[in-house]
N, C-alpha and C positions, 0 to 999 in steps of 0.2 A: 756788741756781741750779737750775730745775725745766729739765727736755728730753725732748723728745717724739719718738719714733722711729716716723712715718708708712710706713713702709718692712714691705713681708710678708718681711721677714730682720732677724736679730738684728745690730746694728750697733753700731762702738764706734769713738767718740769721744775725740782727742787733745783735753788742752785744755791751754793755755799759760797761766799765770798769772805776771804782772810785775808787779814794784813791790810785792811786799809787805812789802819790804826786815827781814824778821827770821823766825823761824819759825812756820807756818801749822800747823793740822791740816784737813783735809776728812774729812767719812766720809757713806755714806751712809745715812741711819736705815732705809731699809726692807729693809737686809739685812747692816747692821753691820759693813762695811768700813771700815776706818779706816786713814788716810795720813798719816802728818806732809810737811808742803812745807816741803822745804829751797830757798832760792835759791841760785843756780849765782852766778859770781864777778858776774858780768851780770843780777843779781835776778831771774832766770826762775826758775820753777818748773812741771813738769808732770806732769799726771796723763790716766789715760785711766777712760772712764765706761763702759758697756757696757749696752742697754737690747735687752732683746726684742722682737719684731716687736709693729710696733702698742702700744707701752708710754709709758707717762711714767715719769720718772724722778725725784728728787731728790738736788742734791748741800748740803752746810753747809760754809762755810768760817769757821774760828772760829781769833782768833789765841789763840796758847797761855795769855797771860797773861787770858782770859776764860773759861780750860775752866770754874772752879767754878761761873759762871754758866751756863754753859750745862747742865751735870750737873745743876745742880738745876732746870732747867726740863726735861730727861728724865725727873726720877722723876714727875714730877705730868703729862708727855704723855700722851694716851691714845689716840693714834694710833700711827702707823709700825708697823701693824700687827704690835702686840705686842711689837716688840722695841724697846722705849723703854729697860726696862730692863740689858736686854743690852747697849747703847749708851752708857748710863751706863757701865755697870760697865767698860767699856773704853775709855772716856775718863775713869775716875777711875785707872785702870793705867796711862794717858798720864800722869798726876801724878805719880805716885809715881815714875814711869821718867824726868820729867825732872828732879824735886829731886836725883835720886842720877848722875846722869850717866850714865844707863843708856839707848842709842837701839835700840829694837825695829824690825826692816824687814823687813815678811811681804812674800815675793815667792809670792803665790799668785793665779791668775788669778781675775779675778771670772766669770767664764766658765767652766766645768768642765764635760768630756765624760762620757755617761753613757755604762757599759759597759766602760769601760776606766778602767787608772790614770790619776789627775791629781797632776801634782809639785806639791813645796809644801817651800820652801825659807824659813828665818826665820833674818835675820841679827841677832846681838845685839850692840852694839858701847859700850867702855869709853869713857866722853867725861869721865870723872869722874879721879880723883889716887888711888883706890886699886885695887884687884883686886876682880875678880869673880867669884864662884863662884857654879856654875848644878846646882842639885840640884833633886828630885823634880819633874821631866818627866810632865805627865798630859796627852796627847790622844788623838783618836778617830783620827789619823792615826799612822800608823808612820814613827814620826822616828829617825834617828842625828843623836849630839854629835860636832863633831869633836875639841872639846876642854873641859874641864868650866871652866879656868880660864882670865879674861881680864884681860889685863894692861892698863893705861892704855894708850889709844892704837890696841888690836887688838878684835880681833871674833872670836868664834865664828857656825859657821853650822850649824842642824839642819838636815836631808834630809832626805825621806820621801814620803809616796804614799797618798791618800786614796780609796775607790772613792766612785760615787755610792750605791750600797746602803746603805754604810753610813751616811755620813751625811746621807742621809736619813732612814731610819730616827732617827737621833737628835738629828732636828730642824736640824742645820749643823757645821761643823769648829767643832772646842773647843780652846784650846790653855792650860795654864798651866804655869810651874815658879815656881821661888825661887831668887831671888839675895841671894847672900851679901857686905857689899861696907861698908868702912868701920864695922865695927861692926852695921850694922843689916840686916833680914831684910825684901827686895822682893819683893814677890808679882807676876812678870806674868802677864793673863790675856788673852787673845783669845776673840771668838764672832763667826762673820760664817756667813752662810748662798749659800754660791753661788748661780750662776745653772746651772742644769745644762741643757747643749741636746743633741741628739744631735752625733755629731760631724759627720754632711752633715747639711746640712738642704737639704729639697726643695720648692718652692713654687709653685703652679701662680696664676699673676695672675687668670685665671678657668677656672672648672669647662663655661663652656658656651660654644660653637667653633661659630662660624657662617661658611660656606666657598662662593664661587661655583664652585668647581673639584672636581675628581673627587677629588684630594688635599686632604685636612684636614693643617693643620701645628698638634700640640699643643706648645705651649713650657716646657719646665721648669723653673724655675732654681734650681742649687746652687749650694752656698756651703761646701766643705769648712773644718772647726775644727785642722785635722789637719797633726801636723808633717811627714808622710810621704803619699808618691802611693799616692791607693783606687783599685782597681778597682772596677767597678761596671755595672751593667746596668738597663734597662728594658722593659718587657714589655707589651706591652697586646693586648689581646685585642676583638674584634667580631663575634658569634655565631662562627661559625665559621674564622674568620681570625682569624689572630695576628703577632704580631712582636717583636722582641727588636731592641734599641741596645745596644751593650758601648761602654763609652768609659773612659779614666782622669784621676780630679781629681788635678791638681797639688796640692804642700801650700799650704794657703791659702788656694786658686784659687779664682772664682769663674766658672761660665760658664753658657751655656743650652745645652739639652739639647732638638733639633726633632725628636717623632714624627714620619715620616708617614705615617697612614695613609688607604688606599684607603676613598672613600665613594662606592659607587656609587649608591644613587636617594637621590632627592629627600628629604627629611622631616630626621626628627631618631633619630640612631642613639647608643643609649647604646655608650660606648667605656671599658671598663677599664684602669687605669693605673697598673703596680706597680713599686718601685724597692729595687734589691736591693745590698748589699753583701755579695759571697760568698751566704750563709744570710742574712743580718739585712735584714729589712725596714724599708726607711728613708719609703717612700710608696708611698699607696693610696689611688686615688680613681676616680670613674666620670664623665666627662664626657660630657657631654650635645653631640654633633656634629650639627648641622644643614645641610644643601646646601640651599642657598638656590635657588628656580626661577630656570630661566633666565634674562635680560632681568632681575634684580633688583640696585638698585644696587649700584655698587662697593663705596661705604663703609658696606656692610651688612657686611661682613667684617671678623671680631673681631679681625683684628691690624691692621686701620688706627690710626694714632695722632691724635689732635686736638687741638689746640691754639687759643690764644684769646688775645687784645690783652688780654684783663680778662673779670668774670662779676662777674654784680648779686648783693651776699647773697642768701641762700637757694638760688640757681641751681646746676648744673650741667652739667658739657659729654656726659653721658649721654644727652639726648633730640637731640642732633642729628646720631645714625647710627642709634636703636633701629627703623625701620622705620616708629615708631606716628605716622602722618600723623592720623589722627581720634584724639583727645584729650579727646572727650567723656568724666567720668566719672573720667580724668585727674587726679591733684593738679597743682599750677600749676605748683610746681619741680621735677616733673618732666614736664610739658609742653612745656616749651621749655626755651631756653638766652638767656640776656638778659645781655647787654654791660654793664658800671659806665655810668653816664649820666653821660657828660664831654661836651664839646665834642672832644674828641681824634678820629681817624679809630678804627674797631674791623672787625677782621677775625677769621676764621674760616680756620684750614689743615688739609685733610685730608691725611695721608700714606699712602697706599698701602703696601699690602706688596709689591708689583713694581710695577717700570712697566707703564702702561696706556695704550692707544692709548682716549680721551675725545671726545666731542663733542657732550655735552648737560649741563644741571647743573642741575633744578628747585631752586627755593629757597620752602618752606613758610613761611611767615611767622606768626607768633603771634597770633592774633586782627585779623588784617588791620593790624598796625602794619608793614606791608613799609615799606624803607629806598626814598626815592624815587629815588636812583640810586648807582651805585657800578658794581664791576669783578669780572669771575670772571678769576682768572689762575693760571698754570699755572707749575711749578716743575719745569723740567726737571733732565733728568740731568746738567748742568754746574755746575748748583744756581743758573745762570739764573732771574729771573721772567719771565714773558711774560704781556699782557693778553692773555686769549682770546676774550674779549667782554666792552663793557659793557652793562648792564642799566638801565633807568626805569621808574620807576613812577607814572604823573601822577597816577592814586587808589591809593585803596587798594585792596591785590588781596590774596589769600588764597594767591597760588602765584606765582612766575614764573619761566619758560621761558626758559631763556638755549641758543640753539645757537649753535657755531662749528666752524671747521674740525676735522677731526681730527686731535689732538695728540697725541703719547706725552709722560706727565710722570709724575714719580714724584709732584705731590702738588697738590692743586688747593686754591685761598683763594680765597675770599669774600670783600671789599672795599667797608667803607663810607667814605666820605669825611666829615673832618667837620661835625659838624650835617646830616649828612643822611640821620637816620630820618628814622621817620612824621613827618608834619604837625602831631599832638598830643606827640611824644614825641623830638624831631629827636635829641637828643645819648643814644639808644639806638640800639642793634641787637636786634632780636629775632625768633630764629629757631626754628621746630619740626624740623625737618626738612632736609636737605641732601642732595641725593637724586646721584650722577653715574654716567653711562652715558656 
């Protein structure tokens, strides 16, 4: 099962697995976590996945009675970046622990904070007809026994506490001992290699902030790892002006964090942006703020949101607020923004960051393909639509000018009906540009 985490935050994934009516293992090769899936009375089983911003991931679900086969196609992988063999060797320790009735359950997060302790509890439990004895304990983590011997039926659990220094340093947490039990001598081993993140993480959507107003809003968003509420501050600085946010993350929590600061002339002002825990610095970056002149459109400002009915491969919905009306020189997909070519209707919605009192809406059209008529409408604060004007175009035209009354709306759409693009192109929309005042 591969998964792909599009998201600027590290994100984890429940996943429900049913019907696989006997016992599973997953693990994942490129960091040598490994789970048995037991089914609940109700053949569920579940596990959760964790992948870093902007990452893919991989999960293997392999029912128990195929591990041989699977282990021998680890020794000869030559991917899962190097830890093929580490994978083996911990799914041939999954054999040997289920021939003896021996069930191993690391509760240790695939997720680990750097800087501070991370718990790491391993339950070992007797499923077999004799006693278990657990001698020579070797890991890189600091573990306590609660008890050395296990009886049919009962479980011992180790404790302990791993930093990230350390094992990093020694490449990932290690774990083995030997069990004593019926006669014969079981060796288990573990190796997996966490995923270490800070415990906030702080993420800015973009570095460059363009503002029709004297106040710039920079947005931050964290994501505390943390069992317990951080305090925390932010600080930015503009030649000679500064300022400071103090706020507190819940445990867990996730929120956004609104600078604001003062931009007074025109142009583009680098703006510094530091984010502190106590002493520890969690983010640092310089955003590039720009005050747009006067009279420049609405939806030039970088917290509008936009959205779209569909987009033709290759496209995106980036060229219909950048400003860039002349496109000579231009690559194509990003010159415009072009609609799937269906017979369906296709629209274009801008969202404003506040409501705006509106009364004009240029529409730049991509190489004279303007849609020969449709609707500009307006999405009040009731969350109401309202047609504010419709538009025609009997040739083809390079711009059109749509006025109407003056509305306050939080978000203004573009509206094609359908088949009615250009003349050569009807079941498109294709736009450069979206311009509203």
């Amino acid at each position: 099962l591969a998964l792909r985490n599009d998201n600027d935050l590290l994100k984890t994934t429940g996943l429900v697995v049913n019907g696989l009516g006997k016992d599973w293992i997953c693990y994942n090769p490129f960091n040598g976590c490994v789970e048995r899936l037991r089914p609940d009375a109700a053949g569920i089983s579940r596990t959760d996945f964790t992948l870093r911003a902007n990452d893919v991931g991989l999960l293997v679900f392999v029912c128990m009675d195929r591990l041989p086969d699977e282990i021998e196609f680890l020794k000869e992988w030559k991917a899962a970046r190097g830890l093929a063999p580490l994978n083996a060797g911990n799914l041939e320790s999954l054999v040997r622990e289920n021939e003896s009735g021996i069930l191993y359950q690391g509760f240790h997060p695939e997720v680990s904070l750097s800087g501070i302790p991370n718990k790491l509890n391993i339950r070992i439990a007797n499923e077999g007809s004799s006693p278990i004895l657990i001698h020579d304990i070797e890991s890189n983590a600091a573990l306590s026994l609660t008890q050395p011997q296990i009886l049919p039926g009962e479980a011992a659990v180790l404790e302990g506490t791993y930093q990230s220094a350390d094992a990093l340093e020694q490449g990932g947490i290690a774990f083995a001992c030997r069990c004593e039990t019926g006669g014969k001598q079981i060796k288990i081993v573990r190796f997996w290699k966490p995923l270490f993140t800070k415990p906030v993480e702080v993420v800015a959507e973009s570095l460059e902030i363009s503002t029709l107003q004297a106040n710039a809003v920079i947005d931050l968003d964290l994501h505390s790892h943390l069992d317990r509420t951080l305090s925390f501050r932010i600080e930015w600085s503009r030649g000679e002006e500064k300022g400071v946010l103090e706020k507190n993350l819940k445990p867990l929590e996730s929120r956004t964090a609104s600078l604001v600061v003062p931009v007074a002339s025109a142009g583009t002002n680098p703006v510094h942006v530091s984010a502190f825990s106590r002493e520890t610095l969690l983010f640092e970056e310089t955003f590039a703020v720009t005050r747009l002149p006067e009279g420049s459109s609405l939806a030039r400002d970088s917290r509008v949101r936009v959205s779209v009915d569909s987009t033709f491969s290759g496209y995106n919905i980036e060229p219909l607020t950048d400003g860039v009306i002349d496109v000579d020189g231009v690559a194509w997909n990003n010159a415009a923004w072009a609609s799937e070519e269906s017979p369906l209707p296709h629209w274009v919605r801008i969202t404003l960051p506040e409501t705006a009192c509106v009364s004009r809406v240029a529409l730049h059209w991509s190489e004279g393909n303007s849609s020969r008529c449709g609707e500009v409408r307006g999405i009040l604060g009731s969350g109401e639509s309202v047609v504010l004007a419709p538009y025609t175009n009997e040739n083809a035209a390079a711009k059109t000018e749509v006025g109407f009354k003056p509305t306050t709306v939080e978000a203004v759409e573009v509206y094609q009906p359908g088949r009615a693009g250009s003349e050569t192109r009807p079941n498109l929309m294709w736009l450069r540009e979206i311009e509203i005042h």
